[in-house]
C-alpha positions in Angstrom: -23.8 14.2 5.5 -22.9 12.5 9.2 -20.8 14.8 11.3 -17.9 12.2 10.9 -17.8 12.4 6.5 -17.4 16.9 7.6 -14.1 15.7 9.8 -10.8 16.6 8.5 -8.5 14.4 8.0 -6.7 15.1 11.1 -10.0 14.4 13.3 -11.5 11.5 11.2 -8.1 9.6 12.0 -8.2 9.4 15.0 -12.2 9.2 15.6 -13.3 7.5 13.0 -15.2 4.1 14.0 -14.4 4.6 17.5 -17.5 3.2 19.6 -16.7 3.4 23.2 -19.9 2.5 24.1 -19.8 -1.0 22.3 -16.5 -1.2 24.4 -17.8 -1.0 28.0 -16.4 2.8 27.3 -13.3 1.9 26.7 -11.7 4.4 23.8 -9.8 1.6 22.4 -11.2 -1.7 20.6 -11.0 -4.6 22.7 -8.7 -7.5 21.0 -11.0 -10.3 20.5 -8.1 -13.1 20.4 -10.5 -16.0 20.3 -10.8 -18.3 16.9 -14.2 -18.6 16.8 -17.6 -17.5 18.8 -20.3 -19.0 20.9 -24.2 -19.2 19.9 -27.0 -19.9 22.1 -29.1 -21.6 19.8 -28.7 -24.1 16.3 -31.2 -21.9 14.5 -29.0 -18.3 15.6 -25.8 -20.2 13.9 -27.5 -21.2 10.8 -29.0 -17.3 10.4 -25.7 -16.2 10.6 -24.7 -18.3 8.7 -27.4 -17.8 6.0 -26.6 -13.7 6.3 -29.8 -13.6 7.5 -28.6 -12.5 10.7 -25.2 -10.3 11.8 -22.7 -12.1 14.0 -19.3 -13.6 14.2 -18.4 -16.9 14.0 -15.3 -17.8 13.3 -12.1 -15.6 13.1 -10.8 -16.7 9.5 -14.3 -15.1 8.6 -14.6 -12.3 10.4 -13.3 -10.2 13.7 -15.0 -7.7 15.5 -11.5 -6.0 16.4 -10.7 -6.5 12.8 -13.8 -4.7 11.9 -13.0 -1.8 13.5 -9.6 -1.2 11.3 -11.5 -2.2 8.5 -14.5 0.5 9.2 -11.6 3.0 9.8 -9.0 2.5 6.7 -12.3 2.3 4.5 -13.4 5.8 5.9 -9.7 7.5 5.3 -9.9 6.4 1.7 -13.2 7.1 1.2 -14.5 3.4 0.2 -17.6 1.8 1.3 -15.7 -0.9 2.7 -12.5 -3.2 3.5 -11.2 -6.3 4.2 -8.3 -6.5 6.3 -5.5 -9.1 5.3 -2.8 -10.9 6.6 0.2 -8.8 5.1 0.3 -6.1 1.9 1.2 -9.1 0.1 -1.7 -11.2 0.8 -3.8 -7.9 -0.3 -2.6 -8.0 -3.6 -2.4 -11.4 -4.3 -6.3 -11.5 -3.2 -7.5 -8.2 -5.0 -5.4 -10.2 -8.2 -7.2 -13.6 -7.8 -10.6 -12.6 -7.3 -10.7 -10.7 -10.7 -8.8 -12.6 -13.2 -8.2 -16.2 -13.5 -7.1 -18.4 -16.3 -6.6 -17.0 -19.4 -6.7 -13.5 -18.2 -4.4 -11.0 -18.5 -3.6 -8.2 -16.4 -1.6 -4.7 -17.4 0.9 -3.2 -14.2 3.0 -0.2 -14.0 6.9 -2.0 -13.9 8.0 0.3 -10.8 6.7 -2.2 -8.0 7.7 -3.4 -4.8 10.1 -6.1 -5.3 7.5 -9.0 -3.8 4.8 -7.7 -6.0 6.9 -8.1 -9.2 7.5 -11.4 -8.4 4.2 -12.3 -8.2 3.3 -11.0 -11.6 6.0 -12.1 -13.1 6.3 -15.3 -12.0 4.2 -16.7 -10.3 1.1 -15.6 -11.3 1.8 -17.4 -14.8 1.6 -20.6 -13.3 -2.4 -19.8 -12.8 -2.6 -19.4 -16.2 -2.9 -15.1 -15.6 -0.2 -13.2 -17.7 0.9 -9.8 -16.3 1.9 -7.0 -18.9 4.4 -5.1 -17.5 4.8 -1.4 -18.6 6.7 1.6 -17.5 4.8 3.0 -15.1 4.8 6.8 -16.1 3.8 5.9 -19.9 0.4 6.3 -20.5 0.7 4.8 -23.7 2.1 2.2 -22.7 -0.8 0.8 -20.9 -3.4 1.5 -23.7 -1.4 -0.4 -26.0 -0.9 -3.6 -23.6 -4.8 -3.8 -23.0 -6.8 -6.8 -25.0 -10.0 -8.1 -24.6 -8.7 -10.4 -22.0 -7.4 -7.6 -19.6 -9.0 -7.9 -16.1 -7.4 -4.8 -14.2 -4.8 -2.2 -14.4 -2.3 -2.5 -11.1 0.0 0.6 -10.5 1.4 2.1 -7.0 1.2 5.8 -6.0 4.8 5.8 -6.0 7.5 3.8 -7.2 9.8 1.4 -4.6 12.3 2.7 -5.6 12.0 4.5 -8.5 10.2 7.0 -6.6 8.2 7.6 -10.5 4.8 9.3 -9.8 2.1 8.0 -12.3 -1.2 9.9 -13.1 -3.8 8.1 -11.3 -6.6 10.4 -13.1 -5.6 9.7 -16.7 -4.9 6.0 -16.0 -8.3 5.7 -14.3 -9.7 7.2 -17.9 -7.3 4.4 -19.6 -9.2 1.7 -17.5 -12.5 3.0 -17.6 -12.9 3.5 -21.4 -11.8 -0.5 -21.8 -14.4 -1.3 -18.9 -11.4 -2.7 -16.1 -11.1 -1.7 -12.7 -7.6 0.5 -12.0 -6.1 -1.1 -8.2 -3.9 1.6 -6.8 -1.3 0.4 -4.0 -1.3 3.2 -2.0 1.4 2.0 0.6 3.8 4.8 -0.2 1.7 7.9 0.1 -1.0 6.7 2.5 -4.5 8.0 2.5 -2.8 11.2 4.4 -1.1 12.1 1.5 -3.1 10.8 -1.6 -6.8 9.0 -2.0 -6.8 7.3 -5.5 -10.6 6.9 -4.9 -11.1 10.3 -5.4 -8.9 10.7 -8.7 -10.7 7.6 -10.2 -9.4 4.6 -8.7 -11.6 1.5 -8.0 -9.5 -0.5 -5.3 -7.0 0.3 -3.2 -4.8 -1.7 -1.1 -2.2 -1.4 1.5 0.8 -2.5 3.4 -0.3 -1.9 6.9 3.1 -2.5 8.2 4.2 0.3 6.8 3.1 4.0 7.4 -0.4 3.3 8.6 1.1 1.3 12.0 3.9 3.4 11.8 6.6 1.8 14.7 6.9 -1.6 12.6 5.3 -4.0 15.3 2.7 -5.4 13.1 2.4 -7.0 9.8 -1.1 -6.5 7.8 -2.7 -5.5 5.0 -6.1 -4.2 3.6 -8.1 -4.0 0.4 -10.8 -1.3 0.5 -13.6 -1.2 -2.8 -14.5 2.3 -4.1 -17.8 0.9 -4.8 -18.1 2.5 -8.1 -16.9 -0.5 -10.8 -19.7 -1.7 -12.8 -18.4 -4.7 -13.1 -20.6 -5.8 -16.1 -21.3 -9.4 -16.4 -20.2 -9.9 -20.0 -17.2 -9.2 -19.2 -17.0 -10.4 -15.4 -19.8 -12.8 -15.7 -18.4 -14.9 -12.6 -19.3 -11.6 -10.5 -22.8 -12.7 -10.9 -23.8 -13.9 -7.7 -21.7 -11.1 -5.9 -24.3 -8.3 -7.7 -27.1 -10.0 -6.1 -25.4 -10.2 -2.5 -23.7 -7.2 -2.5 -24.9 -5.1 -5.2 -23.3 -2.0 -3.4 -19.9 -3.8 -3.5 -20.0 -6.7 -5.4 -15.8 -6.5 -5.4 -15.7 -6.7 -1.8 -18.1 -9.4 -1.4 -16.2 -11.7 -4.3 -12.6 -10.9 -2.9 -14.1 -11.8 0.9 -16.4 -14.7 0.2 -14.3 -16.5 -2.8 -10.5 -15.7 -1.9 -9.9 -14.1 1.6 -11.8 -16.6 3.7 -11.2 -19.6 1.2 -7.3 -18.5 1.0 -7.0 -17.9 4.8 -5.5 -14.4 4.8 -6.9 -13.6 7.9 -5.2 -10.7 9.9 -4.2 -11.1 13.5 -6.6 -9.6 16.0 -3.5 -8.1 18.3 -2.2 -6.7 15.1 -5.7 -4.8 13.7 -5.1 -3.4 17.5 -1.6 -2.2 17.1 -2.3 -0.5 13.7 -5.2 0.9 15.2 -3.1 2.7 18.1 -0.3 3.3 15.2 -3.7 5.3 12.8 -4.7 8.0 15.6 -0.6 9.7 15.1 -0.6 9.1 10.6 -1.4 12.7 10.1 1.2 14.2 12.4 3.5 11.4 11.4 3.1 12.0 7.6 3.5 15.8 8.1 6.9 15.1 9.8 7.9 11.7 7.7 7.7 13.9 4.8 9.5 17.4 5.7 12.6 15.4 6.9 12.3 13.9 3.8 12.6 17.1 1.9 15.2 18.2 4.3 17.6 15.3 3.4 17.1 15.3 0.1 18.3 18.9 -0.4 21.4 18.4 2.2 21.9 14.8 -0.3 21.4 16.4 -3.3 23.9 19.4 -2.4 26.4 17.0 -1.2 29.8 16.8 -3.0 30.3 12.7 -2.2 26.7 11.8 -3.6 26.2 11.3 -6.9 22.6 11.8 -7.3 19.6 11.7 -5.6 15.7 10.2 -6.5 13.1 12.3 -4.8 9.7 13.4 -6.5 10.0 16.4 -4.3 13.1 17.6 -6.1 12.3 20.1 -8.8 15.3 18.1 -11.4 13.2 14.8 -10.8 11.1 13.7 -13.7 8.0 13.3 -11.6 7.9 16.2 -9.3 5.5 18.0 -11.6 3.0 15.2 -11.4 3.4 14.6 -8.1 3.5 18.2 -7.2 -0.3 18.8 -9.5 -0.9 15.5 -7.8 -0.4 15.3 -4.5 -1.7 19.4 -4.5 1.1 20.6 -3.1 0.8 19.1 0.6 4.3 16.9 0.2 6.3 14.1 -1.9 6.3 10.9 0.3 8.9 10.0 2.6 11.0 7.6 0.5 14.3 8.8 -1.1 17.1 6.9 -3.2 20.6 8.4 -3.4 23.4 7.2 -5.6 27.3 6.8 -4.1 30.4 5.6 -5.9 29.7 2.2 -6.0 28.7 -0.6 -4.2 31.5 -0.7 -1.7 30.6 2.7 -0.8 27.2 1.7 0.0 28.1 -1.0 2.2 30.6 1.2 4.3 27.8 3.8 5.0 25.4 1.5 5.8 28.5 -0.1 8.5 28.9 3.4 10.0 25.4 5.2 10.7 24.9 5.3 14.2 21.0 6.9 14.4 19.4 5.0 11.0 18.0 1.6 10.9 19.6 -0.9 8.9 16.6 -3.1 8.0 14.3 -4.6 5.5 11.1 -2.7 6.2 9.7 1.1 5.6 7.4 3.7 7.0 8.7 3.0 10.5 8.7 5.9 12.7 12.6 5.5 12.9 14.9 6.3 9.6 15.7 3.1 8.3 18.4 2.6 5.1 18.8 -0.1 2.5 20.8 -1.7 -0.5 18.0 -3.3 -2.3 20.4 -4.4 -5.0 22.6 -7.0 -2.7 19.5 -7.3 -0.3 15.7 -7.2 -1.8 16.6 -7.9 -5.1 19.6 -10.0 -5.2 17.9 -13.0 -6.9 17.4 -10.8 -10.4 19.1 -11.2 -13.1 21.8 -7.8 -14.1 19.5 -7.2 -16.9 16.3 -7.3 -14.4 17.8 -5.6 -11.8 19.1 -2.5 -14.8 15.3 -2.3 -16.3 13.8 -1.8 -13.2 16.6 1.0 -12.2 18.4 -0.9 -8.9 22.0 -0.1 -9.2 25.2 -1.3 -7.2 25.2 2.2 -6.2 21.8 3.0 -4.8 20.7 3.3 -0.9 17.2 3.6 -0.1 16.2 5.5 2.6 12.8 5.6 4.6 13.3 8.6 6.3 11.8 8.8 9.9 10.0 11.7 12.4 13.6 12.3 14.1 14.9 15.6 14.7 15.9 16.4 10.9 19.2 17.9 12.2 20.3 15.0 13.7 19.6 12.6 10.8 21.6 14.8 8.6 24.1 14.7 11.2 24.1 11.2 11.1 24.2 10.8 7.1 26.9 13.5 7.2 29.6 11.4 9.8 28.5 7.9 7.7 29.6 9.9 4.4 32.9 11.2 5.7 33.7 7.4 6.1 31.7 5.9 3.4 33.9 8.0 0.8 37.4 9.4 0.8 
């Protein structure tokens, strides 16, 4: 074992694949903004080209500043490598399309983010891939949608915005014992809070936009392989050819070398760079993120104008034991959902608070507040929008590092006029 795998968390964050002698001793990656690179010679090209050689040559292939987030994510959720992506979006939708294709079918927890339910739903149907969508806390519910043509088992760590908490161990036994991978979107917890690798998982992806850059100036996303998926060719016979290039992560070399490159979901250089400046504060971040959360969702839940409150760190929620076993004690994410009279209600608190954000984004260092009913999700039907539990009467709060005092303070004067 390297000195680096003996790191906490707390260290490995911030040191993790940092070379400053690769970077004239610089402790920060260059930004390689240049679309493709230069080669001396006809036959150095074609060796890199073959893989017979190491290199770069082209940035919708590969980026050495990209690298570097990639080596770093990978090493925080304990995978053997990544692929970094142009948004959390393009994550998915790669993991997704390198695995199943026509005919396929593919089982999902129904708590998603709202983007991500409209790719299974409807769009990935057009590609001849049906998505089974289940609710996300039932196990049997997933053992009952798997056939023989399910690919992969798709669930987050927690619920936007149910703020459900599934068992990532006995779902990983689910997917195991019918031979498909289990893909984990771990956006909401963040390797700080939760690995799914280590509870059984086989991919993981990620907003990058979210907590991992922490002050919302990039967009990005990753997809990091456990390495541990079979992936037996009866079943996956196109995975063929990635066995014999990659046999340590075949995943990782099908998702790059079939979909990433071919689909153009490159990431930005100058935004690998500012999630890698965002990466070295996650721990202290998370620690804080996730006390206010706690914080404000006692003062909510205590507070005679709210009529309930969604947080797996509550002890009345129906998730906080699994998250609490889960999670081993160390916090409940930083997401919260709290209910007010009605719609009208909503709108006039989200008119009068002075310190939150009012924005379409989360895991920004600053507390930021949403209707997703009228906003996120307004193109769903009533019925939709009542299945997946978005009411009229629901904010969504992403609750920041601020001093917790003065959020409350904040949420307390926007109540006063919110509700008579």
């Amino acid at each position: 074992m390297n000195q680096s795998e003996m790191w906490k968390f707390d260290t490995k964050v911030i040191h993790v694949a940092q070379t400053p002698e690769q970077w004239h001793s610089g402790t920060l990656p260059p930004i390689y903004q240049t679309a493709s690179h230069r080669f001396d010679t006809a036959q150095e090209l074609t060796d890199v080209f073959a893989g017979k050689q190491a290199g770069y040559i082209y940035l919708r292939l590969r980026n050495p500043t990209n690298d570097v987030l990639e080596r770093k994510i990978a090493a925080l959720e304990g995978g053997v490598g990544a692929v970094a992506t142009s948004s959390g979006m393009a994550a998915v939708t790669d993991t997704v399309m390198a695995i199943a294709g026509a005919g396929d079918e593919i089982v999902s927890g129904n708590s998603l983010f709202m983007s991500t339910y409209l790719l299974f739903a409807n769009v990935l149907p057009r590609f001849g891939i049906k998505a089974k969508l289940v609710e996300t806390t039932e196990l049997s519910q997933y053992e009952a949608a798997i056939t023989d043509k399910t690919k992969l088992i798709f669930v987050e760590t927690i619920g936007n915005p149910k703020m459900d908490v599934p068992d990532i161990e006995q779902l990983a036994g689910i997917a195991h014992r019918h031979c498909v991978p289990l893909v984990v979107d771990n956006t909401l917890a963040s390797p700080y809070l939760f690995t799914p690798i280590e509870h059984g998982a086989d991919i993981v992806v990620h907003s990058l936009t979210k907590f991992l850059n922490g002050h919302g100036s990039a967009v990005g996303g990753v997809i990091v392989d456990s390495g541990k998926f079979p992936w037996p060719l009866e079943k996956y016979p196109d995975f063929e050819l990635s066995t014999v290039k990659r046999p340590d992560a075949p995943f990782l070399d099908k998702v790059w070398r079939e979909i990433h490159i071919n689909f153009g979901t490159t990431l930005a250089p100058m935004h690998s760079f500012l999630t890698v400046i965002g990466l070295d504060t996650l721990a202290l971040r998370m620690e804080r993120h996730m006390s206010n959360a706690k914080i404000l969702a006692e003062y909510l839940a205590g507070h005679k104008k709210v009529r309930w409150v969604n947080y797996p760190g509550l002890s009345n929620s129906s998730s906080h034991e699994i998250a609490k076993r889960q999670f081993a004690g160390k916090g409940y994410g930083a997401l919260l959902a709290f209910g007010l009279a009605d719609q009208q209600a909503c709108f006039k608190f989200i008119s009068n608070v002075k310190l939150a954000y009012h924005l379409a984004n989360l895991g920004d260092s600053k507390t930021l507040v949403i209707h997703p009913y009228s906003s996120q999700y307004v193109s769903f039907t009533e019925q939709k929008r009542k299945e997946l539990s978005i009411h009229p009467e629901m904010i969504r709060v992403s609750v920041g590092i601020e001093h917790p005092d003065d959020i409350i303070s904040d949420f307390e004067q926007a109540l006063k006029a919110a509700v008579g």
